[in-house]
C-alpha positions in Angstrom: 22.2 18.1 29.7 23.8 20.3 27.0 26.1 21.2 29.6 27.1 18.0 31.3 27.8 16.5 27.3 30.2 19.3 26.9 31.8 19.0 29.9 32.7 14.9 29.9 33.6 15.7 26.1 36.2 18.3 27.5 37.2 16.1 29.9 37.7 13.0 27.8 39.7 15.5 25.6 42.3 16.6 28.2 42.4 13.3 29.7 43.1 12.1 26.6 45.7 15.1 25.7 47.6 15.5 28.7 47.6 11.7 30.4 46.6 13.7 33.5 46.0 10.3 35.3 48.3 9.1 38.5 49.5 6.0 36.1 49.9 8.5 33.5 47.1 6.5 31.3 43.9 8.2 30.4 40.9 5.8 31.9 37.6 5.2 31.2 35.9 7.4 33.9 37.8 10.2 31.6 35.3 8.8 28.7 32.4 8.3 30.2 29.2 10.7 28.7 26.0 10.9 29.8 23.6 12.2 27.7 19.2 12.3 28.4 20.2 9.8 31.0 18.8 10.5 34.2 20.9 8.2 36.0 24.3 9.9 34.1 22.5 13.1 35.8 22.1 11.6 39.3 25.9 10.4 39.2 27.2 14.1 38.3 25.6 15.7 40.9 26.5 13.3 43.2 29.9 13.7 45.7 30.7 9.8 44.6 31.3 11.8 40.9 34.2 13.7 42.0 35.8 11.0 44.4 35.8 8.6 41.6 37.9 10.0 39.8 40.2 11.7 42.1 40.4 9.1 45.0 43.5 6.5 44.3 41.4 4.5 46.1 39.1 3.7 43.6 41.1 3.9 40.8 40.5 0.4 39.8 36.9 0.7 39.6 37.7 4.1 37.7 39.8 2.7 34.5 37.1 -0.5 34.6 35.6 -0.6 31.0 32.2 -0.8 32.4 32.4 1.6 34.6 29.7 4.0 32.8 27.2 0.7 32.7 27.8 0.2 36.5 26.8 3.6 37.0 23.9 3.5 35.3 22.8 -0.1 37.2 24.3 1.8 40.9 22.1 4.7 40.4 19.3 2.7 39.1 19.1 0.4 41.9 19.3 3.6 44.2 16.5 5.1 42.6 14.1 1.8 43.6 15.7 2.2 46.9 14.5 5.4 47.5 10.9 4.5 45.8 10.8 1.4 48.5 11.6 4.0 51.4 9.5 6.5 50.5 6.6 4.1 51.7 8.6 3.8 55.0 8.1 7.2 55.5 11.5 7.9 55.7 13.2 11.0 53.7 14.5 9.7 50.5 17.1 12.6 50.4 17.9 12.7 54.2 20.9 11.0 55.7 19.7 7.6 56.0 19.7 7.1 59.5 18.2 3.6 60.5 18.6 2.2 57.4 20.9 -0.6 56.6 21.3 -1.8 53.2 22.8 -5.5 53.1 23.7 -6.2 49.2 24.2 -9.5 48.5 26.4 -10.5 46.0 28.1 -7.0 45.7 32.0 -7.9 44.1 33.7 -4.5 45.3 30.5 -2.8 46.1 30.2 -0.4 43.4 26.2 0.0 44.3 27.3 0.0 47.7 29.4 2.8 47.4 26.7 4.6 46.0 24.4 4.2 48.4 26.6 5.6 51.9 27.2 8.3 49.6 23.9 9.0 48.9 23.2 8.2 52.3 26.2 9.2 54.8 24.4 8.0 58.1 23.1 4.9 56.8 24.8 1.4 57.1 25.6 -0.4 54.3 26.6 -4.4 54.5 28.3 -6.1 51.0 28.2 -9.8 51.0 30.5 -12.0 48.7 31.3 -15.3 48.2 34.9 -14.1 46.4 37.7 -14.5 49.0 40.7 -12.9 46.7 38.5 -9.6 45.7 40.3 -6.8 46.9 38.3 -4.6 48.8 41.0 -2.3 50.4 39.0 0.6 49.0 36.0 -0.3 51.5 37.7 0.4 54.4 39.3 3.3 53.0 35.9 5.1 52.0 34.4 5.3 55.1 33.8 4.2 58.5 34.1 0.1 58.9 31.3 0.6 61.6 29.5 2.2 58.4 30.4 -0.1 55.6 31.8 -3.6 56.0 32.8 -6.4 53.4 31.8 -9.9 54.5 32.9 -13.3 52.6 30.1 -15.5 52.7 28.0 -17.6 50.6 24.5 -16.4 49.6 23.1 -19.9 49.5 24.2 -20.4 53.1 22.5 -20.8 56.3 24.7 -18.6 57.7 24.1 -15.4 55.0 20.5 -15.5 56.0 21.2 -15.4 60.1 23.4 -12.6 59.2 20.5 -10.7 57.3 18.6 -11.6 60.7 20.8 -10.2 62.9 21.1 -7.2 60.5 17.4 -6.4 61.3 18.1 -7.1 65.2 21.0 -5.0 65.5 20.7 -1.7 67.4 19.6 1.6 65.4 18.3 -0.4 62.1 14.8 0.6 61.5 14.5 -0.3 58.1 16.3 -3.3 56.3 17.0 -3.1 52.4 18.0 -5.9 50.7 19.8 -5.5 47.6 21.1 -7.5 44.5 22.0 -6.0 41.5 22.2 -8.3 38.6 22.4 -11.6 40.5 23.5 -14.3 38.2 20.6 -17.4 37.8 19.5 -18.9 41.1 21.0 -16.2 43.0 17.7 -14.3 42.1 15.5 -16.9 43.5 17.5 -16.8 46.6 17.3 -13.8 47.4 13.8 -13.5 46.8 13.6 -16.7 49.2 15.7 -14.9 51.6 13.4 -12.1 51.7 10.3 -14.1 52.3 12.2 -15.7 55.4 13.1 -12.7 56.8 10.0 -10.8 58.3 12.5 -8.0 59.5 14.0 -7.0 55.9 11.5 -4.2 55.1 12.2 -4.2 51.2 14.0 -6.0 48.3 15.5 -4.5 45.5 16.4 -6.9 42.7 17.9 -6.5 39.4 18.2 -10.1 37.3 20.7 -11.0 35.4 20.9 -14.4 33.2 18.9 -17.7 33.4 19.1 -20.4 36.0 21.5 -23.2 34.5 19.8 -26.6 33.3 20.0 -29.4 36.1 17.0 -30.5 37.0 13.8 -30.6 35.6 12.4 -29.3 39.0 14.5 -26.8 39.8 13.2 -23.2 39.5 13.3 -21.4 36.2 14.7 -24.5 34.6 12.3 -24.6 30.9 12.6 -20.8 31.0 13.7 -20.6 27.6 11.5 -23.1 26.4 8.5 -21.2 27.7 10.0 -17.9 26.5 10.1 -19.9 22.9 6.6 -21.5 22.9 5.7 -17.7 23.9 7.6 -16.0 21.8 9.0 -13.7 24.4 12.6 -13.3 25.5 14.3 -15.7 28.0 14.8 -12.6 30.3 11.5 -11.5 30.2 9.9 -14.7 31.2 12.7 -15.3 33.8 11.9 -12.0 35.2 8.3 -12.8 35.1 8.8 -15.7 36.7 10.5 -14.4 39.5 8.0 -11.5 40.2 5.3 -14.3 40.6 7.6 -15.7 42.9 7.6 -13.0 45.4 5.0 -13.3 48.3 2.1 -11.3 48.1 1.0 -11.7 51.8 1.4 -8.5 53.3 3.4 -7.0 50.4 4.1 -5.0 47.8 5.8 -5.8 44.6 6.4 -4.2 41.7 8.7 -4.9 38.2 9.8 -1.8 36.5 12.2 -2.1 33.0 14.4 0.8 33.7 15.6 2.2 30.0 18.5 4.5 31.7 20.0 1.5 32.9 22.8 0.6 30.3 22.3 -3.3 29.8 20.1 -5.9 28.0 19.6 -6.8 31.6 17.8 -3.5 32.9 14.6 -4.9 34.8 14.0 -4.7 38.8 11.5 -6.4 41.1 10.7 -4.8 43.4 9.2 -5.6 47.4 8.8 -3.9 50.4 6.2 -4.3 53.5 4.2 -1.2 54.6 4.4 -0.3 57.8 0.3 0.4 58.4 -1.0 0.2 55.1 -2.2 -2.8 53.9 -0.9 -4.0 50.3 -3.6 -3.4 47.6 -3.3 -7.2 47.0 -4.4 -8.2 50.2 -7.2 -6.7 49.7 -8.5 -8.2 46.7 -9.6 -12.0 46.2 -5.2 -12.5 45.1 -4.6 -12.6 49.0 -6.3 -16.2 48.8 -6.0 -17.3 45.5 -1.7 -16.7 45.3 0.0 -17.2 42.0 2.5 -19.6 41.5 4.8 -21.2 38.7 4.3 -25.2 38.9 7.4 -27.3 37.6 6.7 -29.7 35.1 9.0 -32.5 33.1 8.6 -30.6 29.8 7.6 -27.4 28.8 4.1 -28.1 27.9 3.3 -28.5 31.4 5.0 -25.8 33.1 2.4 -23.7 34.0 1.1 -20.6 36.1 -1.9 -21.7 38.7 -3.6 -20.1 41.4 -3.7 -21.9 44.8 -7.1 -22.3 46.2 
């Protein structure tokens, strides 16, 4: 770790120097240092490492302020991946082929990118509602046959036949869903989406903020006034919430708080349906007695309740 410290330091200091950069300007990529992080670790000996900051292609994404956060959150949600494949049985550091990842509200697909690198033979879907985003580097990464940008919206009909026919399409054996730091609702969606969709064999979701305030039945909607009465943070108890939301019949699920993430926001839920084995839930009295989060008008009577 000593080593990888010293060599970002040397980096930054060169970049910083010299203005080696095609537009002349040092950017943050050139900054970026990772240190007892083992997602920084995971990025460096990666092949995406090296082609972000040489490919003009991703340039933008390189100089991005964030950039060393999304790496963290990419490399994080890659890691739950790997955990939710490893119980398909399928080689977590192999190619990837028969797996499609579809991430759902992906903007330029940073964690997309990740993951066909991490995964060359794998096919990786990004869904977006944003019709100006520039995604020229997409096509310009890879195969379009391999990675594809598609404007849609989540909420839609139409997103969820396309995660169907994701699952239907020829060579996919195993169907990831992914959202990384979906905004409110979006989380409950694609939670929803995932319990609609038998063929999705796992969901990987990282939250981001609360649900906005319209109606007093709507899903998440006194979170902060349970997080208050329980003196917990909003995000927890959103979180919580949505982990309680995600069906238990024939599945797994898991919520991990992932400190090398770099955000307030660093928790993931995790699903995914065995292939043979039965989840431990099922076989325990919670495959009858499923929990669920009842709406009330006021936070008093908001409550958690088993269904008989």
């Amino acid at each position: 770790m000593a080593t990888i410290e010293a060599r970002e330091r040397g980096r930054a200091d060169a970049a910083s120097t010299s203005g080696s950069t095609a537009s002349g300007r040092a950017r943050a990529i050139d900054f970026c240092v990772f240190v007892d992080n083992a997602h920084g670790e995971a990025f460096e000996r990666s092949g995406f490492a090296e082609r972000l900051r040489s490919d003009p292609a991703l340039d933008s994404m390189a100089r991005h302020r964030q950039v060393k956060k999304e790496i963290s959150e990419a490399y994080g949600a890659l890691a739950q991946c790997r955990r939710a494949m490893r119980e398909r049985g399928i080689d977590v550091h192999g190619s990837g082929r028969g797996v499609t990842f579809v991430e759902l509200c992906s903007g330029r697909g940073f964690v997309s990118l990740v993951l066909v690198d991490a995964f060359p033979e794998s096919k990786v879907r990004m869904i977006d509602n944003d019709t100006k985003m520039n995604v020229s580097h997409v096509e310009r990464f890879c195969d379009p046959d391999q990675m594809s940008f598609h404007v849609m919206d989540v909420r839609s009909e139409e997103c969820e036949k396309f995660v169907v026919d994701a699952c239907e399409s020829e060579g996919a054996e195993c169907v990831v869903l992914v959202g990384v730091h979906l905004c409110g609702d979006l989380s409950h969606r694609a939670i929803e989406i995932y319990e609609r969709v038998p063929g999705v064999a796992a969901l990987v979701l990282s939250p981001c903020c609360l649900p906005r305030r319209r109606r007093h039945d709507a899903f998440g909607f006194h979170c902060k006034d349970i997080a208050r009465s329980m003196s917990m943070s909003p995000y927890q108890c959103w979180t919580t919430q949505l982990y309680l939301r995600i069906p238990q019949d024939g599945s797994k699920r898991d919520m991990i708080v992932d400190d090398d993430v770099l955000s307030q926001q660093n928790a993931f839920l995790i699903a995914r349906r065995p292939l043979n084995e039965p989840s431990l839930e099922t076989l325990s009295l919670s495959s009858k007695l499923g929990c669920r989060v009842v709406a009330g008008r006021s936070r008093a009577k908001w409550r958690v309740v088993r269904d008989a």
